[in-house]
C-alpha positions in Angstrom: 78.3 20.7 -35.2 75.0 21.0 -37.5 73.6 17.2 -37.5 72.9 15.0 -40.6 69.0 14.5 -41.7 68.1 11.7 -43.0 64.2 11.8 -44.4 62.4 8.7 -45.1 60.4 9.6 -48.2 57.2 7.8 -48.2 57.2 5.5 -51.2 60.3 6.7 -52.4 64.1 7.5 -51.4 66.2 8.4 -48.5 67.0 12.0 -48.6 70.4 12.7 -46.8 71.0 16.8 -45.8 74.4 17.7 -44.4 77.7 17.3 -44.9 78.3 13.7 -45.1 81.0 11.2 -46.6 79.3 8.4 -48.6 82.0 5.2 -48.4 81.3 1.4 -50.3 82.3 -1.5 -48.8 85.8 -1.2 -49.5 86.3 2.3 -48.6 85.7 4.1 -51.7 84.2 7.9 -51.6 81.1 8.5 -53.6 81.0 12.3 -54.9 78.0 13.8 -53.1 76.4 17.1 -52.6 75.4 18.5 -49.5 71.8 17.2 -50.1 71.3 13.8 -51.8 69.0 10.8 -52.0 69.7 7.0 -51.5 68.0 4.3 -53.3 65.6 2.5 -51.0 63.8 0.2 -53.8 66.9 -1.7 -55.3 65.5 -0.1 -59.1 67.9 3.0 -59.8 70.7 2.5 -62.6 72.7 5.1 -60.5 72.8 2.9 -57.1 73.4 4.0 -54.4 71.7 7.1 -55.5 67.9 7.6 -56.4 67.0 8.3 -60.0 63.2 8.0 -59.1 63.1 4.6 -60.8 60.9 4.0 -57.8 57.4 5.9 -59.1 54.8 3.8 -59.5 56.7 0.4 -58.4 57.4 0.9 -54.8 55.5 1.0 -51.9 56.6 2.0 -48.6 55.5 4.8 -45.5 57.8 4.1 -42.4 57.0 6.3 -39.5 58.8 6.6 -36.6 57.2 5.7 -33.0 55.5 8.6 -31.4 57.2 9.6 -27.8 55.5 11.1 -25.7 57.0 13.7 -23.0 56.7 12.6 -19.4 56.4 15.8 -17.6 
């Protein structure tokens, strides 16, 4: 079984690659594609989607924390 990516643009969306269901809060399917991007700013007219309302009005770089191997 392939695993689901989900990127953490900076400043922008969440792009989700892989075969995925999509549900709302009451169990509804959204319609996706095998690679999509989520709304992370609250600004897109398509929510939950990305429609890159986000350019120039949102700010944000999350990285992950660093591990480092103990060998």
């Amino acid at each position: 079984m392939t695993k689901v990516q989900i990127k953490v643009n900076d400043n922008g969306s969440l792009k989700v690659t892989g075969d995925v269901e999509l549900v709302d809060a009451e169990g509804n399917v959204f319609p996706t594609k095998n690679v999509f991007s989520l709304c992370r700013c609250g600004l897109s007219t398509r929510m939950p989607f990305c429609d890159a309302s986000h350019k120039g009005k949102f700010e944000s770089c999350v990285r992950a924390e660093k591990v480092m191997d103990d060998k």
